[in-house]
N, C-alpha and C positions, 0 to 999 in steps of 0.2 A: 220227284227225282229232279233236285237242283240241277242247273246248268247240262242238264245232257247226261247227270252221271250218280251213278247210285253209291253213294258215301255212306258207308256204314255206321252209325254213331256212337259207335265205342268200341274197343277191340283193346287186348294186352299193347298192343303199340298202335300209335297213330300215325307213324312212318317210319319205314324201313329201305335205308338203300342196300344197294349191292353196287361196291366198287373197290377201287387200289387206293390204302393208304400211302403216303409220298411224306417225303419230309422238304422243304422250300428253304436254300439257303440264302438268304438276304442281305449284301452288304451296303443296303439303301438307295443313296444316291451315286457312290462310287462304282467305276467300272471295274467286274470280276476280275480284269488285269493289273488291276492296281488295288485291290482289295488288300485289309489287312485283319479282317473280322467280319462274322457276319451273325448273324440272328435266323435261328431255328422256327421256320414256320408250320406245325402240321397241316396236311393239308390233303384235296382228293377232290374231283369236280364232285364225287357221287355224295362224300363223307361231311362235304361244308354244305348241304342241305339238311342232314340230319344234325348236323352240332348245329347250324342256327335255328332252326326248329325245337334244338331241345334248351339251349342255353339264350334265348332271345326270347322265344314265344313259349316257351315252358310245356312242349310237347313232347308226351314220351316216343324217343326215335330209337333207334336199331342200326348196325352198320354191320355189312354180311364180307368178308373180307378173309384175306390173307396177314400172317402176322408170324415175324419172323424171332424165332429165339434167340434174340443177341441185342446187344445194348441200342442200338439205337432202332428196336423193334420196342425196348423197352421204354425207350424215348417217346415213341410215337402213340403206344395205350396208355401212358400217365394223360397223354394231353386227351386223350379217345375219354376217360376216365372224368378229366374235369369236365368236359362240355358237357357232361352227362348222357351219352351215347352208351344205349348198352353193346357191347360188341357181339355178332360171332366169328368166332377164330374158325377158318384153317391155318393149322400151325404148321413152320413149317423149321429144321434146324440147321442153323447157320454151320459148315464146316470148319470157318474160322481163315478161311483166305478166299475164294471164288463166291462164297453165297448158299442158296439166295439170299437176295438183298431187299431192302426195302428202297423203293426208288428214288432219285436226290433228282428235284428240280432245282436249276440256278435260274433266277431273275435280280435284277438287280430293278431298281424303280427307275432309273432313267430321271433326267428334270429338263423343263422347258422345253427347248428344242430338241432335245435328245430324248429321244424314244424307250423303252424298256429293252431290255434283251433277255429273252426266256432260250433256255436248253438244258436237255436231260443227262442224266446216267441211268438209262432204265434195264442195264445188262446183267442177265441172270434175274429178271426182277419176281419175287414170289405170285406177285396178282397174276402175273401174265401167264402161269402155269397154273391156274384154277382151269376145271373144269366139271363139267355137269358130273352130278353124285358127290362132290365135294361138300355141298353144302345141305345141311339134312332142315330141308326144308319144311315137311310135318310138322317136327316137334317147334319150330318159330312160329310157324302159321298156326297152327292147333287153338292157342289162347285168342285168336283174332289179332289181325294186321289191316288196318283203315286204308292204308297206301303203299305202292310199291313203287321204288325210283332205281333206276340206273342211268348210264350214259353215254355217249360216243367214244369217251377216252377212255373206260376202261374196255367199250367194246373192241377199240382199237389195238391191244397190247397183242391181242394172239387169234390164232384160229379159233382156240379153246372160250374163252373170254367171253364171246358173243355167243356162242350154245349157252353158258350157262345163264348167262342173262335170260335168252329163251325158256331155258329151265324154270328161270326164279321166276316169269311170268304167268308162265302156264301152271305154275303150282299158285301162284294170286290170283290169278282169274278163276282156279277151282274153290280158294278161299273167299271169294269174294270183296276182294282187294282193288282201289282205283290201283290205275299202272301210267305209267309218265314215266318222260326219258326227255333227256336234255342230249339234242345231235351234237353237239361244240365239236363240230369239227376240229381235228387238225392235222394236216398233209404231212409235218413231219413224223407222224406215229404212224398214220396209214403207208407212205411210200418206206417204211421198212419192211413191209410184205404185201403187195400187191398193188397200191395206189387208188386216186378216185375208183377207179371202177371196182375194186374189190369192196372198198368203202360202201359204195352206191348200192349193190348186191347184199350185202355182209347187212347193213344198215335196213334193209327195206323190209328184210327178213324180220328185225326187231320191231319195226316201227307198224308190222301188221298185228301185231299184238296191245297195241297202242290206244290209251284215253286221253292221256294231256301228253302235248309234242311242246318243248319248250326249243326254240333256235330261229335266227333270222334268214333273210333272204338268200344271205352266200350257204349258211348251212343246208337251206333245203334245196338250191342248187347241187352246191357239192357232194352231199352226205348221203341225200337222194336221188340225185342223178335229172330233177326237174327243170325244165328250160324258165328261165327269168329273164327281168330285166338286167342288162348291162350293167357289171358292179361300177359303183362313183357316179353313174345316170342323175343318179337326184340325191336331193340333199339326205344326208344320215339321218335325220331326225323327222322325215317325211313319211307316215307309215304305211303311204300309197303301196308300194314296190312290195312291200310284205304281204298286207291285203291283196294285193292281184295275184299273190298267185295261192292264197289261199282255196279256191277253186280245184284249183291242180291236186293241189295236197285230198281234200275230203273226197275227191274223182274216187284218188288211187286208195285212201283210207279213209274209208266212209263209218270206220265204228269212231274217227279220233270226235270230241266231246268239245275238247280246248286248244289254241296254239298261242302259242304266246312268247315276244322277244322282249328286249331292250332295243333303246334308240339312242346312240349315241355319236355324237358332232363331237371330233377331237381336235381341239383348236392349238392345244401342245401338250404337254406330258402331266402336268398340273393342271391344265383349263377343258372342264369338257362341257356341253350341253346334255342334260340325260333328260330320258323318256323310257316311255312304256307301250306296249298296244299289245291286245290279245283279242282274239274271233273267242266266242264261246257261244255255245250251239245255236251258231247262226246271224247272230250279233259281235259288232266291232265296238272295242271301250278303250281309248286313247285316255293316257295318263296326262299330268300336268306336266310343264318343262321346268327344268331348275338348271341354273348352272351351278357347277362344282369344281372345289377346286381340290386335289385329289391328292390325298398322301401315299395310298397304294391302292392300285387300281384293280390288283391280281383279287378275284371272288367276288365282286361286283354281280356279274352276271348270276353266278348261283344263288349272291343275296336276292336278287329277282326273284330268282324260282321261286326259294325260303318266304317268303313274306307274301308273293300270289296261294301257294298251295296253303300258306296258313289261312289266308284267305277264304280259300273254299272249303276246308277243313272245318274252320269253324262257321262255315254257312253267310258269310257276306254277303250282301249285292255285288254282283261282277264289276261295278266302277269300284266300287270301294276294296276288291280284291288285288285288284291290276293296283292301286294306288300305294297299298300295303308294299306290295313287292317294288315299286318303282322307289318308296320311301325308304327301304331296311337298305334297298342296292344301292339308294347314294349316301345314306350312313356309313355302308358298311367300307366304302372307297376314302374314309376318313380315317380310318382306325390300320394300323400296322396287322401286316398279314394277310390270311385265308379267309377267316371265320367271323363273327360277330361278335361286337364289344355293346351292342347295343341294348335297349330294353323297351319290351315292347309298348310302353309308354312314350317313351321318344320316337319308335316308328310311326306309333297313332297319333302323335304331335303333328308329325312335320307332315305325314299325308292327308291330315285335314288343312294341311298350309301353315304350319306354324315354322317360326324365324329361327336364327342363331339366336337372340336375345339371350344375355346370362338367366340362368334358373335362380333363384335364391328361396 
C-alpha cells in the first residue's frame, strides 16, 4: 500500500471529479472597465484537474456535473469534449431570460504592479442547485473509479452542494476509490450564506471523508477552522508554517494519507517564486524553487494537484510526485487560461531540471 493509500491499478476511469463548470471572461491585461473584447476560458477548480489529467497526462477522467441546455452550455461541453473529459450530465433547461445559468467568472490578468481582479455572476447558477440523488452514482462507479476529486468552491455554492460531494464520497469509498478534495477557499462564495464558520463546519464534514487534502496554511485556517501561524509571519515560499500545523490536521483526521500545497512568493503580477511541499504518510518532500514569469496565473494551483495525483497514480517516489505537480503548475501559469497546454514530456523535462533552451 504506496504512500498510506490503496490505489487500485486499473478501473473504467482513473479520475473522476465532481464539481461546477464556469466559463472565465478574459480581457488580458486591460481592465474589465475599459475592456472591449475578451477570450472564453472554460473552466471549474474541480473540472481543470480532470482536463489536465486527461489531455496532459493521457488519463482517462470523468467530470460529474451540471450542464445547461442553451448555447453557451453548448459552449462549455465542446471544450469538456476536446480535453477529453467524459462528462456526466445533470441537465438542466435554460427558460430563455432568468436561467439557470452556467456561471461567468471575470478576471482580467492584471500586469506588474497591478494585481488581477476576479468576480462572479454566479446567480441562478445550475451547479449550485445539485443535490444528492442527482447524480446516479452505481452506474459511474460499477466499471471501476481509481479516484474521486472535489473541492471547496463547488462545496461552497449551496447547502446542497456539499451533501452531495458527501454523497459522491461515500459511494467511492464503497467503490473502493482514493478521495481528495482541494479546500481553496474563498470568503466571497462562502459569506453569501453563512461565512467562516459555516465554511469551517460545512468543510470539516467533507474533509472527514478525506485521503489526499490539497490547500495551504490560510486554507486549513480558514476552511477548517484550525489555529496557525499568523498569515505574512514568514516568508511565502518557507514550508515551515504549513508543516506545523500539519499535526493539527492528522489529530483531527487521522485517515488523511497525503496533504499537499503550493508555495508561492509574488514579487508582482508577472514575477513569482514557486514551490511545492506535501507530508505523505509521515514524511515531508519539498519541491525545487523556480522563478516564473507568468502569463496567466488563474489554475496554477490545480495544475499542482494534476501533475502530484498523476504522480501517485501512476506510482512515483513521493519526491518525484510532488516535482511533477510543482513542474505542470508552473507550465501551466505560461499558457493563456484554466487548463493545460502542456505535454507530459515537457512536465518530465522541467521537473528533472530541464531549461527554457529552444527544442529543435
Amino acid at each position: 500500500m504506496k504512500y498510506g493509500l490503496d490505489i487500485k491499478p486499473d478501473g473504467a476511469l482513473d479520475f473522476l471529479s465532481l464539481g461546477a463548470l464556469v466559463h472565465r471572461l478574459d480581457p488580458g491585461i486591460v481592465p474589465f472597465h475599459k475592456a472591449t473584447e475578451c477570450r472564453i476560458h472554460v473552466s471549474g477548480g474541480e473540472f481543470n484537474c480532470a482536463a489536465n489529467l486527461s489531455d496532459c497526462f493521457r488519463l482517462k477522467t470523468g467530470i460529474a456535473t451540471a450542464m445547461v441546455d442553451y448555447p453557451i452550455g453548448n459552449l462549455i461541453a465542446e471544450r469538456v469534449r476536446a480535453m477529453g473529459v467524459i462528462p456526466f450530465y445533470k441537465h438542466f433547461k435554460h427558460n430563455g431570460v432568468t436561467g439557470p445559468n452556467m456561471a461567468t467568472v471575470y478576471s482580467d490578468r492584471g500586469y506588474g504592479v497591478r494585481a488581477p481582479v476576479v468576480f462572479y455572476n454566479r446567480s441562478n447558477e445550475a451547479a449550485a442547485q445539485l443535490k444528492p440523488g442527482d447524480i446516479d452514482w452505481a452506474s459511474i462507479f460499477t466499471n471501476g473509479v481509481r479516484w474521486f476529486h472535489s473541492g471547496g468552491i463547488f462545496a461552497a455554492l449551496s447547502g446542497t452542494t456539499s451533501e452531495l460531494i458527501i454523497e459522491g464520497m461515500k459511494a467511492a469509498r464503497a467503490s473502493g476509490a482514493v478521495i481528495s478534495f482541494d479546500l481553496n477557499f474563498r470568503a466571497k462564495l462562502w459569506n453569501i450564506w453563512g461565512g467562516q464558520e459555516k465554511a469551517a463546519s460545512t468543510l470539516t464534514r467533507i474533509v472527514e471523508n478525506v485521503d489526499v487534502l490539497v490547500g495551504n496554511e490560510e486554507d486549513l485556517q480558514l476552511g477548517l477552522g484550525l489555529p496557525g501561524p499568523e498569515a505574512g509571519s514568514r516568508s511565502k515560499l518557507d514550508p515551515a508554517a504549513f508543516l506545523g500545523m500539519i499535526e493539527q490536521v492528522v489529530r483531527k483526521f487521522p485517515q488523511i494519507k497525503v496533504i499537499a500545497t503550493t508555495l508561492r512568493e509574488v514579487h508582482s503580477t508577472n514575477r513569482h517564486s514557486w514551490g511545492a511541499v506535501a507530508w505523505v504518510n509521515g514524511q515531508s518532500f519539498v519541491s525545487p524553487t523556480c522563478e516564473l514569469d507568468v502569463y496567466d496565473r488563474v489554475g496554477g494551483g490545480d495544475g499542482f494537484a494534476s501533475g502530484l495525483f498523476y504522480g501517485l497514480l501512476t506510482g512515483e517516489p513521493e519526491q518525484t510526485a510532488v516535482n511533477l505537480g510543482w513542474a505542470h503548475g508552473a507550465l501551466l501559469t505560461t499558457f493563456p487560461g484554466d487548463t493545460t497546454m502542456s505535454t507530459v514530456e515537457q512536465v518530465r523535462a522541467f521537473a528533472q531540471g530541464g531549461s527554457a533552451r529552444i527544442q529543435r
